[in-house]
MARBA-3410 file (N, C-alpha, C, O; in Angstrom, 1 decimal):
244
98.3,109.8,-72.5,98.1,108.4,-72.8,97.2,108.3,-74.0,96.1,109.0,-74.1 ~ 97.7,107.3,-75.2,96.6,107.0,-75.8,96.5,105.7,-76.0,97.4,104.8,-76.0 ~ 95.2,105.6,-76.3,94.9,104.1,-76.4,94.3,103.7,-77.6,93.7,104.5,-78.3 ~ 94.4,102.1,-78.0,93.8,101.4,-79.1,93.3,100.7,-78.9,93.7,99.6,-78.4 ~ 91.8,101.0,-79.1,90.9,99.7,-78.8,90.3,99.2,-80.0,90.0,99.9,-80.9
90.2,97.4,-80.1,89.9,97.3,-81.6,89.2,95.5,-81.3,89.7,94.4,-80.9 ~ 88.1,96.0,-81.8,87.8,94.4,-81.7,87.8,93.3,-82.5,88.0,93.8,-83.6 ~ 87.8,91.9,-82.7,88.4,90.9,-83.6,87.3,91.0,-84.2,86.3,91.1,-83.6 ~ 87.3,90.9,-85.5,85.9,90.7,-86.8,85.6,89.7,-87.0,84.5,89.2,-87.2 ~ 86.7,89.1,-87.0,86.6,87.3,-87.5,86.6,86.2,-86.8,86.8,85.0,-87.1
86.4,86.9,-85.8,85.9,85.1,-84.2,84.9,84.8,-85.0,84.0,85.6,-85.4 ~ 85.0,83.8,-85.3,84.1,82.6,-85.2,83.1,82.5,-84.1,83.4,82.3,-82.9 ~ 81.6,82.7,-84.7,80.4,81.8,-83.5,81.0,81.0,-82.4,80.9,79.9,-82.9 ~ 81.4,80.9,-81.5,81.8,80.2,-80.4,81.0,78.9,-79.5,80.1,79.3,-78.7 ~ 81.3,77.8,-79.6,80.3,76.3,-79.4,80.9,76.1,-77.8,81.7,76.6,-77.1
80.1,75.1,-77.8,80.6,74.5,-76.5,82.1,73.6,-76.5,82.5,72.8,-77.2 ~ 82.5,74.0,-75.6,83.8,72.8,-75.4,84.8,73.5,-77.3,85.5,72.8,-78.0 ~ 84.5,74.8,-77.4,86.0,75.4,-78.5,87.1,75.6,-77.4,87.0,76.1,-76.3 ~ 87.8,75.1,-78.0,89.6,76.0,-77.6,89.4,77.2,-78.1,89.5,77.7,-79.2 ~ 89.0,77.9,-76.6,88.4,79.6,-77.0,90.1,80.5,-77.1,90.2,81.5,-77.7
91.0,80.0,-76.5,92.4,80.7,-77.4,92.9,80.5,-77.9,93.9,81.2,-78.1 ~ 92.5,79.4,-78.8,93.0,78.7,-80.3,92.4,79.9,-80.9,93.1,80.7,-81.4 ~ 90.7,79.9,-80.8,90.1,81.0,-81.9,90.5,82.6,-82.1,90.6,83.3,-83.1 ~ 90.9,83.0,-80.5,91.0,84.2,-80.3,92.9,84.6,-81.2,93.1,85.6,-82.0 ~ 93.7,83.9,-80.9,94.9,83.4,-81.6,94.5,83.8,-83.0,94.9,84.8,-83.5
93.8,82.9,-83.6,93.8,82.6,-85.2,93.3,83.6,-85.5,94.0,84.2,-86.3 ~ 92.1,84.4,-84.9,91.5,85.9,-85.3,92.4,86.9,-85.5,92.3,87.7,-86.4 ~ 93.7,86.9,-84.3,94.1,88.1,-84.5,95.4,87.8,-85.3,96.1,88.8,-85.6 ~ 96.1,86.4,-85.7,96.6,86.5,-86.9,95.9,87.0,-88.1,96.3,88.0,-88.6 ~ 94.9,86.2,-88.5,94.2,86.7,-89.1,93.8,88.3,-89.8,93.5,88.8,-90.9
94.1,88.7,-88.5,93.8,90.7,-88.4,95.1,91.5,-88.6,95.1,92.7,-88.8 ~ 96.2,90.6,-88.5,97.1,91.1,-88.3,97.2,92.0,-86.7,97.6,93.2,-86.6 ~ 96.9,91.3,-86.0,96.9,92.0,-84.7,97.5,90.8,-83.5,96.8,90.0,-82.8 ~ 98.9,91.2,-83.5,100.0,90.4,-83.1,99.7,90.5,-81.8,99.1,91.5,-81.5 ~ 99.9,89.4,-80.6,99.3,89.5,-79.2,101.0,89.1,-78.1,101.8,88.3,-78.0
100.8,89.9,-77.8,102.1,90.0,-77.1,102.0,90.5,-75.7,100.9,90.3,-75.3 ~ 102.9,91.1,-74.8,102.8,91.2,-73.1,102.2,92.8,-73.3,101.6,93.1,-72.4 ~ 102.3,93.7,-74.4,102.0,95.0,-73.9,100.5,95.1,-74.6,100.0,96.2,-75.1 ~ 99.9,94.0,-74.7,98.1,94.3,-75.4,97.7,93.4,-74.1,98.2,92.4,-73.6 ~ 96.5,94.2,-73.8,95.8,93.7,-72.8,94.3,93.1,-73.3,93.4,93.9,-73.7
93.8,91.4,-73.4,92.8,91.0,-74.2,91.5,91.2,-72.9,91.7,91.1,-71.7 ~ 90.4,91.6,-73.4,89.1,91.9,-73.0,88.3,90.7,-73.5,88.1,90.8,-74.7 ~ 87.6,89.6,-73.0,86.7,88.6,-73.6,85.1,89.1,-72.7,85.2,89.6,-71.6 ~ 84.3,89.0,-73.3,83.4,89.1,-72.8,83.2,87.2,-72.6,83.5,86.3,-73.3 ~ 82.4,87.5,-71.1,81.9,86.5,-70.4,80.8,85.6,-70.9,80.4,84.6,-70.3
80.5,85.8,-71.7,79.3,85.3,-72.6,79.8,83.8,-73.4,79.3,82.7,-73.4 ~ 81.1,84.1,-74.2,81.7,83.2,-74.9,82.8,82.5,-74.2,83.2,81.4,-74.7 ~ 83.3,82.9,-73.2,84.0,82.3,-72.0,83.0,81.2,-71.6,83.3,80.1,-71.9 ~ 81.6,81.4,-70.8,80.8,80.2,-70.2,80.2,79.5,-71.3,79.4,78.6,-71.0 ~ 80.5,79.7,-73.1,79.8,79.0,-74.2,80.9,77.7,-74.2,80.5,76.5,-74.2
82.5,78.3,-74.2,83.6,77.6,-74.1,83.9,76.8,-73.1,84.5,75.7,-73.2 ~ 83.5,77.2,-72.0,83.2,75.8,-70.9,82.3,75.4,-70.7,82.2,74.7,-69.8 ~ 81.7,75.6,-71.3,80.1,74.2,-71.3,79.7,75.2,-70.1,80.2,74.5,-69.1 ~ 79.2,76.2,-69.5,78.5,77.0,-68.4,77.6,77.0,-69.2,77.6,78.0,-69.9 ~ 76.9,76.4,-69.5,75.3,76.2,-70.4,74.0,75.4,-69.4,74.2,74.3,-69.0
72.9,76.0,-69.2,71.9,74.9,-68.5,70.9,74.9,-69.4,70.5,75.7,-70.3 ~ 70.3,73.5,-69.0,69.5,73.3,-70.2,67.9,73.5,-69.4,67.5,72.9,-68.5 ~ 67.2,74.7,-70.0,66.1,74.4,-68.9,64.9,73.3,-69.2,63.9,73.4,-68.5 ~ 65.0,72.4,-70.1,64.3,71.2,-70.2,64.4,70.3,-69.2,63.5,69.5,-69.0 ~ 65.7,70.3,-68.3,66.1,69.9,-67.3,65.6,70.2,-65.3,65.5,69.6,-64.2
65.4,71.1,-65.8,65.2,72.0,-64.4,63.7,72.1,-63.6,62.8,72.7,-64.2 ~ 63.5,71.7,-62.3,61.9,71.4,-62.0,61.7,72.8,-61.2,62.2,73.0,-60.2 ~ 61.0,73.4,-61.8,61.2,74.5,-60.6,60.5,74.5,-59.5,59.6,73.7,-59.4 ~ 60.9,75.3,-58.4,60.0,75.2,-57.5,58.8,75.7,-57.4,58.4,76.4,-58.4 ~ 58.0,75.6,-56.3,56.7,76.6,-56.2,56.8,78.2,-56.0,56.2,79.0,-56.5
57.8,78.4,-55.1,58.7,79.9,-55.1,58.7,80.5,-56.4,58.2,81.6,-56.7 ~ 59.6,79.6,-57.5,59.6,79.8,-59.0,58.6,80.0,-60.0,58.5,80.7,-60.9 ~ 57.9,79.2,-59.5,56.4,79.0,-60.5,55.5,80.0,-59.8,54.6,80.4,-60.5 ~ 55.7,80.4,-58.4,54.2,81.7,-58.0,54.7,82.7,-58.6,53.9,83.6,-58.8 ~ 56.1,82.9,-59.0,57.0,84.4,-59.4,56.9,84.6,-60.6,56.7,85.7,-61.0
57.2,83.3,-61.4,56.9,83.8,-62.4,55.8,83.8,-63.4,55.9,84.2,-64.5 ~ 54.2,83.3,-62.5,53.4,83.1,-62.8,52.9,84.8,-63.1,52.4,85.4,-64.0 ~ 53.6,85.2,-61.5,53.1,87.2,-61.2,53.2,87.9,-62.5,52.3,88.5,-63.2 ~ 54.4,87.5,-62.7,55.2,88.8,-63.7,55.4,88.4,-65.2,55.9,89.2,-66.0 ~ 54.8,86.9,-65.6,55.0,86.1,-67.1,56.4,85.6,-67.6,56.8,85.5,-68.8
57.1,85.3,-66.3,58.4,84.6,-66.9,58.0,83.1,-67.1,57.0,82.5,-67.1 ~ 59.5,82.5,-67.4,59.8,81.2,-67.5,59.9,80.5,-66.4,61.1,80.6,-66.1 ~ 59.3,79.8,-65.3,59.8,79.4,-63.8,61.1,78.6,-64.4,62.2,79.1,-64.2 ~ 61.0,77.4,-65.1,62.0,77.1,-65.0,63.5,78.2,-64.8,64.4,78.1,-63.9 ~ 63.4,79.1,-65.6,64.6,80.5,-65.7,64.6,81.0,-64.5,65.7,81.4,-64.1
63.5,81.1,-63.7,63.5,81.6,-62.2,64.3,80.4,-61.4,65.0,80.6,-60.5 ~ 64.0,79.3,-61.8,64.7,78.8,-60.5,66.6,78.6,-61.1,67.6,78.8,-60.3 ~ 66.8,78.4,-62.2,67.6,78.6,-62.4,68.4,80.1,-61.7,69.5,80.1,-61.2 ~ 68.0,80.8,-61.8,68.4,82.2,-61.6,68.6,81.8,-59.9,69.7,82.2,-59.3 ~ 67.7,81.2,-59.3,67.7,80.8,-57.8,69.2,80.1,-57.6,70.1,80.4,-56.9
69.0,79.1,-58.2,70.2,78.2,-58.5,71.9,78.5,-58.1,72.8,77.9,-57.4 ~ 71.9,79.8,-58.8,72.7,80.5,-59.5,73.4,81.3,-58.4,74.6,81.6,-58.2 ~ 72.0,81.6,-57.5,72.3,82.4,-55.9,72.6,82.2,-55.0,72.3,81.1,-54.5 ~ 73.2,83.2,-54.2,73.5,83.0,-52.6,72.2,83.3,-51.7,71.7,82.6,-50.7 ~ 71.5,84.9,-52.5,70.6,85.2,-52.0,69.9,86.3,-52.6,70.4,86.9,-53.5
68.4,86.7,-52.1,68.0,87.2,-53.2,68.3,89.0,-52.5,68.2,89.1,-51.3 ~ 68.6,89.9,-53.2,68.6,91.2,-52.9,67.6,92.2,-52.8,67.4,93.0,-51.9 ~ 67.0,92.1,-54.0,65.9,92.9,-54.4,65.1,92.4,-55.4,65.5,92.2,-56.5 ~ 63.4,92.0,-54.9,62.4,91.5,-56.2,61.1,92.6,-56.4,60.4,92.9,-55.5 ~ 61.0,93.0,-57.4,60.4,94.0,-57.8,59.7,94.3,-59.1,60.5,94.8,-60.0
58.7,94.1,-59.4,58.5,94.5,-61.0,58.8,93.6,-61.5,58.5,93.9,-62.7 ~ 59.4,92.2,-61.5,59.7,91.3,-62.8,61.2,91.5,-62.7,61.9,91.5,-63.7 ~ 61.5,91.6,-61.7,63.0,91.9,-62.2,64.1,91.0,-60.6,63.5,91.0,-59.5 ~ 64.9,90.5,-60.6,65.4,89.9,-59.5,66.6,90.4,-59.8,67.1,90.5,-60.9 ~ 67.2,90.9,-58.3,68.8,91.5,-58.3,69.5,90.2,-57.2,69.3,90.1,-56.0
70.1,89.8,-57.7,70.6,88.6,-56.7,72.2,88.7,-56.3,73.0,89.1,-57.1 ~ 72.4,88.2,-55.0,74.4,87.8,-55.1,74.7,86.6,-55.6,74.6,85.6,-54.8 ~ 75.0,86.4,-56.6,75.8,85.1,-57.4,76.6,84.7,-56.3,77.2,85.4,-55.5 ~ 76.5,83.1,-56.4,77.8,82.2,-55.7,79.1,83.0,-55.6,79.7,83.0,-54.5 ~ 79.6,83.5,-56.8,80.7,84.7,-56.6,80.8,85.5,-55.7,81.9,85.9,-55.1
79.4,86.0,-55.4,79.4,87.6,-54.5,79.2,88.9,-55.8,79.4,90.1,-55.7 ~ 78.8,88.1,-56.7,78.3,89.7,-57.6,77.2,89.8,-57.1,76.5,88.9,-56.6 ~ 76.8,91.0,-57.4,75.4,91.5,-56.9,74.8,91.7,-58.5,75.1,92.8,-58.9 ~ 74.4,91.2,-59.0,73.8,91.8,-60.7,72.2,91.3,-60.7,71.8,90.6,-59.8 ~ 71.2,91.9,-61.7,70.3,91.4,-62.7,70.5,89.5,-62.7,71.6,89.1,-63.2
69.6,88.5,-62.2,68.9,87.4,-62.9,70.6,86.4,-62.5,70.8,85.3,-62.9 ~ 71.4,87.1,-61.7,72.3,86.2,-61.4,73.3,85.6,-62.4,74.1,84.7,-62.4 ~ 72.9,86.6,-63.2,74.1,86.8,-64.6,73.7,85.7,-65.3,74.5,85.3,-66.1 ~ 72.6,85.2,-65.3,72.0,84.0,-66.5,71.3,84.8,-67.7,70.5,85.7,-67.5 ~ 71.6,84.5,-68.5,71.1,85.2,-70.2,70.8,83.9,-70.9,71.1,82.8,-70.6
70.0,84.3,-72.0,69.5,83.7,-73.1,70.2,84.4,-74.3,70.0,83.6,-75.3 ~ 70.9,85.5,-74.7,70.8,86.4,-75.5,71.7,85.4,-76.3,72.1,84.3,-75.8 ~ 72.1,85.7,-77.7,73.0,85.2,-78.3,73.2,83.6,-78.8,74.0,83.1,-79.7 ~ 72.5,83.0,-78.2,72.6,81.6,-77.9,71.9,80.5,-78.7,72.3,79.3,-78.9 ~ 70.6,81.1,-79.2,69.8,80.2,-80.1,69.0,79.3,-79.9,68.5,78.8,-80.9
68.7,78.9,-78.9,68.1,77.6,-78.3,67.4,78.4,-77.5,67.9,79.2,-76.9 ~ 65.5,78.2,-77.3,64.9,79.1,-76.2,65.1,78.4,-75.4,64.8,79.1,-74.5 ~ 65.6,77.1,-74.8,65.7,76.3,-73.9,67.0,76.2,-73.4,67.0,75.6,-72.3 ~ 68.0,76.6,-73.8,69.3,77.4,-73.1,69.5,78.2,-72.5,68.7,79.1,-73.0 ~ 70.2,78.7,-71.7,70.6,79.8,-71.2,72.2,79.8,-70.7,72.5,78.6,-70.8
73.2,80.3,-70.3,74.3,80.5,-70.4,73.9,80.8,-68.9,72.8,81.0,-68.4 ~ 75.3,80.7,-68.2,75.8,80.9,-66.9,76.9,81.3,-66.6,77.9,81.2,-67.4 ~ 76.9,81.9,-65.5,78.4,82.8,-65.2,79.7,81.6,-65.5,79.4,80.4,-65.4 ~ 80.8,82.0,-65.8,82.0,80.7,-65.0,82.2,80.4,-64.2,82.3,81.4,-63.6 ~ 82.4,79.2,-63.3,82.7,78.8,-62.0,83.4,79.6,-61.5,83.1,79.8,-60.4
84.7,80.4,-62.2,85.6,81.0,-61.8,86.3,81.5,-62.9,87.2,80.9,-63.6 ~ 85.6,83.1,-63.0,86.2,83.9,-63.8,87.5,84.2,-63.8,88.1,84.3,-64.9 ~ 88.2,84.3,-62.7,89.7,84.7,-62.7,90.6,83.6,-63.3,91.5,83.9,-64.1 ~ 90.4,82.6,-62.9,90.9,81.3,-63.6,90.7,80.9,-65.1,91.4,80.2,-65.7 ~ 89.6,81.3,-65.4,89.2,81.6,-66.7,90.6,82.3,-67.4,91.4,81.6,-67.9
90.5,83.9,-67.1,91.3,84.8,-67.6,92.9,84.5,-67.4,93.7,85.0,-68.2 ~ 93.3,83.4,-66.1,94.8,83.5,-65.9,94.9,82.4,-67.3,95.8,82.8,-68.1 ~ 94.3,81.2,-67.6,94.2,80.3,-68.7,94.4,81.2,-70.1,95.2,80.7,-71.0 ~ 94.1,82.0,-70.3,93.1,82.6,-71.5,94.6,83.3,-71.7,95.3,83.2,-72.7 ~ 95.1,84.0,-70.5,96.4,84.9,-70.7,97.6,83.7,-71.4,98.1,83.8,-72.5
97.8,82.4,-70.2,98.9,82.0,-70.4,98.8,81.1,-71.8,99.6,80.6,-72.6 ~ 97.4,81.2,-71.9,97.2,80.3,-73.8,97.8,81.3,-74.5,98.8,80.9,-75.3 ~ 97.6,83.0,-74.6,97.7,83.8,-75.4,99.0,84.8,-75.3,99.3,85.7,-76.2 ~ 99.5,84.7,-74.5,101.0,85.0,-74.3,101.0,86.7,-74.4,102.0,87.3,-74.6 ~ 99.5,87.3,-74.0,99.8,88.7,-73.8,99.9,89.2,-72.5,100.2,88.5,-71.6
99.8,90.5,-72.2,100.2,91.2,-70.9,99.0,90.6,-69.6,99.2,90.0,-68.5 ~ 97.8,91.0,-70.2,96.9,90.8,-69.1,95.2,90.2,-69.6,94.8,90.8,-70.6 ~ 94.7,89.6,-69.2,93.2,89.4,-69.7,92.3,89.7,-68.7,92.4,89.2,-67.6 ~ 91.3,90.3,-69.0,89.9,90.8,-68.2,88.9,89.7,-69.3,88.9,89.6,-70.5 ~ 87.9,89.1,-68.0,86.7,88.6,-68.8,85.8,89.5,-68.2,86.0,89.8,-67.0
84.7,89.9,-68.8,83.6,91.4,-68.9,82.1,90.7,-69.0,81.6,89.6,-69.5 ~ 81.5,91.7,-68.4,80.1,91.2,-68.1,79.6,92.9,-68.3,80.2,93.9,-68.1 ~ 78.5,92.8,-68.7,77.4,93.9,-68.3,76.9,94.2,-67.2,76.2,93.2,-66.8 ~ 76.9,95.0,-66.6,76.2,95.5,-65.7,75.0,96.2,-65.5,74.8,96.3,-66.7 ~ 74.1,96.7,-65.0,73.1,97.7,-64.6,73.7,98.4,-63.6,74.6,97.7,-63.1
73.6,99.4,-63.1,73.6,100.5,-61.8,72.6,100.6,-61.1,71.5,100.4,-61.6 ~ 72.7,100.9,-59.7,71.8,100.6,-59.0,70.8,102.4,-59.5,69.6,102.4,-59.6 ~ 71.5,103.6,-59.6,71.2,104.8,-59.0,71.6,105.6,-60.4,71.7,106.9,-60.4 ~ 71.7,104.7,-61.7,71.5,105.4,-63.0,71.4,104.5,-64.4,72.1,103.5,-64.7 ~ 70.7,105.0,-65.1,70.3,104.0,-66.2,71.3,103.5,-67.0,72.4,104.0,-67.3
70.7,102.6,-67.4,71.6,102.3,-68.8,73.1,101.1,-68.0,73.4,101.0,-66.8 ~ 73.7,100.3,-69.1,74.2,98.9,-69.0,75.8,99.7,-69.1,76.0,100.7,-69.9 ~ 76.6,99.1,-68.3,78.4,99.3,-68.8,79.2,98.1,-68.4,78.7,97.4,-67.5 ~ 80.4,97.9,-69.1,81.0,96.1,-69.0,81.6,96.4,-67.7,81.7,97.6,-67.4 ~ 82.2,95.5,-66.7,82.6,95.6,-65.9,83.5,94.1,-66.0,83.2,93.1,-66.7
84.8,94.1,-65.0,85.4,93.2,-64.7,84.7,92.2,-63.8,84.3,92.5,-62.7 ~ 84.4,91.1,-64.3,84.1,89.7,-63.2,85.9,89.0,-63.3,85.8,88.0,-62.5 ~ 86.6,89.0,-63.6,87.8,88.3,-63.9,88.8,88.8,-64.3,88.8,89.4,-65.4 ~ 89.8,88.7,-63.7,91.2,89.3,-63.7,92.4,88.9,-64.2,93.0,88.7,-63.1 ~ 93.3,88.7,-65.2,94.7,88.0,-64.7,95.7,88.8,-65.2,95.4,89.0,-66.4
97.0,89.5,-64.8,98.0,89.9,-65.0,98.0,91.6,-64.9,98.7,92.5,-65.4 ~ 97.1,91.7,-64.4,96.6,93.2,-63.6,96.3,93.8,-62.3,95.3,93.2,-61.9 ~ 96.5,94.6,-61.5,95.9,94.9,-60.6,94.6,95.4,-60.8,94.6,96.4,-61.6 ~ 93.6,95.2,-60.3,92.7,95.5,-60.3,92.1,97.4,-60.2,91.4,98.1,-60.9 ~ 92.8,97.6,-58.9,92.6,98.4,-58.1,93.7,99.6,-58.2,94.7,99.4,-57.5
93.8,100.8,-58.8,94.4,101.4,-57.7,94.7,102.5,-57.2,94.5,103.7,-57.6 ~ 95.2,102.1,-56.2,95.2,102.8,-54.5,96.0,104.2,-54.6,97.2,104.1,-54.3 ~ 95.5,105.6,-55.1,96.1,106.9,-55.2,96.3,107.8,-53.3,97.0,108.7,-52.9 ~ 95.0,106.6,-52.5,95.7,107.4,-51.1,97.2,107.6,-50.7,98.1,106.7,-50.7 ~ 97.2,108.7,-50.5,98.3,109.1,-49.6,99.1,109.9,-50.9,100.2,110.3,-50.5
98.7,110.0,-51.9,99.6,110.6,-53.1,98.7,112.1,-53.4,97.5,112.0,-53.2 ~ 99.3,113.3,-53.8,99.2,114.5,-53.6,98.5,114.5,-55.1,98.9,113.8,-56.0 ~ 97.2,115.5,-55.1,96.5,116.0,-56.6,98.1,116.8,-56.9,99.2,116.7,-56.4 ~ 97.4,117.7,-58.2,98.1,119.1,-58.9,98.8,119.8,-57.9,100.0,119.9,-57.8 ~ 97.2,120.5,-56.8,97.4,121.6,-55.6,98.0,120.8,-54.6,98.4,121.6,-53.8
98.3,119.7,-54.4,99.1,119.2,-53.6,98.8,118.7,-51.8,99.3,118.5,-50.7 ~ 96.9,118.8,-52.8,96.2,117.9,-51.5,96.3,116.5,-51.9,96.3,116.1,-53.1 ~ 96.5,115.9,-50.5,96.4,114.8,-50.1,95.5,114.0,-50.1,94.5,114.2,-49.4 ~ 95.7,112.6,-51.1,94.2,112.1,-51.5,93.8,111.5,-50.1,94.8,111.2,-49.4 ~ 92.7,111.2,-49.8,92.6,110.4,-48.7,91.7,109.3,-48.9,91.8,108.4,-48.2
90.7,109.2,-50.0,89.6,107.8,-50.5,89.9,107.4,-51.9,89.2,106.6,-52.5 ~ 91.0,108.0,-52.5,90.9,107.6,-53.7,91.8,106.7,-54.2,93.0,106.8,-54.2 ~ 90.5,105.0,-54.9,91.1,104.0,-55.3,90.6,103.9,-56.5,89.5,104.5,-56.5 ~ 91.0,103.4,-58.0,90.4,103.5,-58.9,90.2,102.0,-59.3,91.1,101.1,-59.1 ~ 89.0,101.8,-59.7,89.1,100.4,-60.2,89.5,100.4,-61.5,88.7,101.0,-62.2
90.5,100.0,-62.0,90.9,100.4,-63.4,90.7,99.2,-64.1,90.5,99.2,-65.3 ~ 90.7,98.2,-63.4,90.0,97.0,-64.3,88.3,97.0,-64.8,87.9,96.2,-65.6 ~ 87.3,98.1,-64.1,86.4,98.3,-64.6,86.5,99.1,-65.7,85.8,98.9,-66.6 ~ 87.5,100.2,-65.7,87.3,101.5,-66.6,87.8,100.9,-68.2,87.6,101.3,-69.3 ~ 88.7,99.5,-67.6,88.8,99.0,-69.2,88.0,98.6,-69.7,87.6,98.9,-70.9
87.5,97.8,-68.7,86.2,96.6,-69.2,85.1,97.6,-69.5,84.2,96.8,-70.0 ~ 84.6,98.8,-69.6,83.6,99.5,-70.2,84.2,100.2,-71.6,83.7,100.3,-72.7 ~ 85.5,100.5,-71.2,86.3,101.4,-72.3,86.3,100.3,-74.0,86.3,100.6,-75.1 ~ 86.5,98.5,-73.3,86.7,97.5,-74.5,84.5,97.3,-74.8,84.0,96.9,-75.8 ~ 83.9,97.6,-74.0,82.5,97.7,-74.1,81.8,98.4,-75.3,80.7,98.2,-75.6
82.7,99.1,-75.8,82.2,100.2,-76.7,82.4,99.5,-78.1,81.5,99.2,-78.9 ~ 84.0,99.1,-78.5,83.9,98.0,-79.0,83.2,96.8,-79.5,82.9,96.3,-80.6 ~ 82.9,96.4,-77.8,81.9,94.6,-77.9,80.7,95.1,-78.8,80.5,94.6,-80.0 ~ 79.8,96.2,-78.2,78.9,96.2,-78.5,77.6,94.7,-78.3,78.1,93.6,-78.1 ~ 76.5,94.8,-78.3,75.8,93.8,-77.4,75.2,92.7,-78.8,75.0,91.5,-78.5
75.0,93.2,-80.1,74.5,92.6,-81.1,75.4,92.2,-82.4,75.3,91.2,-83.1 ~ 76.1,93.4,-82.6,77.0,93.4,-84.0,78.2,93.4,-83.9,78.9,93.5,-84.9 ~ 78.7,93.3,-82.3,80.3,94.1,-82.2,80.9,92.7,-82.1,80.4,91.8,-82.7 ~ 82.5,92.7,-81.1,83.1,91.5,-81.4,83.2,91.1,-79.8,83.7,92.1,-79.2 ~ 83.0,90.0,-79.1,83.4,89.5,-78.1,84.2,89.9,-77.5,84.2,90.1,-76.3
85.6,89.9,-79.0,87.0,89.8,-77.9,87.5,91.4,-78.4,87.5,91.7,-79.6 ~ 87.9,92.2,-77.4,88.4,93.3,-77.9,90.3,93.1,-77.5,90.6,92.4,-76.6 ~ 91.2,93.9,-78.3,92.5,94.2,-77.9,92.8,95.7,-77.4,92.2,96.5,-78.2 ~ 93.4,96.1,-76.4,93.5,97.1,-75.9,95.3,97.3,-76.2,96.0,96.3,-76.4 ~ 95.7,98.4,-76.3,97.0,99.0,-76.8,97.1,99.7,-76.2,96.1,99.7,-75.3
98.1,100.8,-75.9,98.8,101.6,-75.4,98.0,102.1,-73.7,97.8,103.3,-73.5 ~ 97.7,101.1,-72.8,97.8,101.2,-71.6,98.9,100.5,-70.6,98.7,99.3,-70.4 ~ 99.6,100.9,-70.2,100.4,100.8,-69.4,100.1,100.8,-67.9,99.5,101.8,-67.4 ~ 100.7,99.4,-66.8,100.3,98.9,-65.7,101.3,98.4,-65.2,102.2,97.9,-65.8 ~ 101.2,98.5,-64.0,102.6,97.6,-63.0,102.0,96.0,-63.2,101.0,95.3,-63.1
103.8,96.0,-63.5,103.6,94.0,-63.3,103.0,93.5,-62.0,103.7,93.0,-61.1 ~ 101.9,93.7,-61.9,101.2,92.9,-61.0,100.2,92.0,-60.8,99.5,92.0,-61.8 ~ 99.8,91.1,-60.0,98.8,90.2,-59.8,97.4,90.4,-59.2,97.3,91.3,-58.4 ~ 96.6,89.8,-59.5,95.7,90.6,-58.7,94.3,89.5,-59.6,94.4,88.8,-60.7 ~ 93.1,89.7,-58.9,92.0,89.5,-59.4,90.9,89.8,-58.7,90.8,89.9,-57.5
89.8,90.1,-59.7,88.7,90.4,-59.5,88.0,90.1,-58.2,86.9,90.7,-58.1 ~ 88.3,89.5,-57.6,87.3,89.7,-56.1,87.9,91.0,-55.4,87.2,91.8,-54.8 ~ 88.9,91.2,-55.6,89.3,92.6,-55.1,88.2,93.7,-55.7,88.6,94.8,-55.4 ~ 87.2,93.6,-56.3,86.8,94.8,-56.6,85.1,94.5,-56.0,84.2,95.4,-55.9 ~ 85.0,93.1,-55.6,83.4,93.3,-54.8,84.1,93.8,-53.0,85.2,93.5,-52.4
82.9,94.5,-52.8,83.1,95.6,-51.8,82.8,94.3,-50.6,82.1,93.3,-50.9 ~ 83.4,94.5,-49.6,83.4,93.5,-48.3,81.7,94.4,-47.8,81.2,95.5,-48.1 ~ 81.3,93.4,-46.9,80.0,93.8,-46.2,80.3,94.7,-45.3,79.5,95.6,-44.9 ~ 81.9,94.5,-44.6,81.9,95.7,-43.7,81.4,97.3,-44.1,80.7,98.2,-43.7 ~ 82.4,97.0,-45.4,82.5,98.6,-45.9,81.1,98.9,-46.9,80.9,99.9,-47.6
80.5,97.9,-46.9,78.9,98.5,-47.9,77.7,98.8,-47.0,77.1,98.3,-46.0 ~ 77.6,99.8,-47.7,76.8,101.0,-46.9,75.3,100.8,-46.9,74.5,100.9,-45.9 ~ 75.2,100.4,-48.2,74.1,99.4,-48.4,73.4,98.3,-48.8,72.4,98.2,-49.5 ~ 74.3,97.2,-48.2,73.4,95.7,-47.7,72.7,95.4,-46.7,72.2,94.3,-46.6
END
């Protein structure tokens, strides 16, 4: 297999309420980088919740006392803490200045996936989408390619350093399932599922890049069964996690 990964140069700054596949469209005319069913588009999640107004204003936001003793400890913004609260089902892990929470979604991430980065306003911050997968099935059927992933950064619990990962799926399976199919030697897999919508979303990551790269990356020569599928398939059920 080889693949092409290549990110758009000429997106445009991205505002609130853009026709984010009008832009993505014109860029890759633009690039000469024709968007059809066998390119799979990668958006980072960032300019996805800029384009739906997933924006809070924290001029707005009262925090609570929970918010304000927490972030009084550690020198945050309460208002950003309660936001981050907001944001949650529940909190996971608080430690050091740092909050690991489950998003309304069921991600488990850093601050509940709320950022300031990028954005310009210290009194803004960005929020996940209501609903990443619907995001991406939109984003596909605006753009008339094979499949779209919207991408988020991650942390690891058990090694350093950030990799993009799928929050959002459309025209992919997410997952897949090699049990029951024979290695080389002609053992018999018995656990092995791959998330292949993560391994893109880090593989188009290299591309994004976090300061200078491009939002939207195009992926080439990967090949996938016409299937459906989205991203909740890839947060682990409570039965099967080992550690919640």
């Amino acid at each position: 297999m080889r693949l092409e990964i290549a990110g758009l140069a000429s997106l445009p700054e991205v505002q609130r309420d853009d026709d984010l596949a009008a832009l993505i469209r014109e860029a890759a005319a633009r690039e000469q980088q024709p968007l059809d069913v066998s390119v799979l588009v990668a958006v980072a999640q960032k300019i996805v919740s800029k384009a739906e107004g997933a924006i809070a204003n924290l001029r707005e936001i009262e925090p609570s006392a929970f918010a304000r003793s927490w972030a009084a400890e550690w020198g945050k913004d309460p208002r950003l803490i309660e936001l981050i609260l907001q944001q949650s089902r529940r909190i996971v892990r608080m430690d050091r200045g740092v909050l690991i929470t489950e998003t309304q979604l069921g991600l488990v991430c850093a601050n509940a996936g709320v950022d300031q980065s990028n954005i310009g306003d210290p009194d803004l911050a960005t929020i996940l989408p209501k609903d990443p997968d619907s995001s991406a099935r939109h984003l596909r059927a605006a753009l008339g390619c094979g499949a779209v992933l919207v991408t988020d950064t991650f942390g690891r619990p058990w090694r350093e350093g950030l990799v993009d990962v799928a929050i959002g799926v459309a025209g992919l399976a997410p997952l897949r399932d090699l049990r029951g199919s024979a290695d080389r030697h002609g053992r018999r897999l018995s656990a092995t599922v791959i998330a292949v919508a993560d391994q893109l979303a880090a593989a188009a990551g290299l591309a994004m890049g976090k300061s200078d790269g491009s939002p939207v990356v195009l992926i080439r020569g990967f090949e996938w069964p016409a299937r459906e599928g989205t991203a909740r398939a890839l947060i682990r059920t409570p039965e099967t996690d080992l550690f919640r």
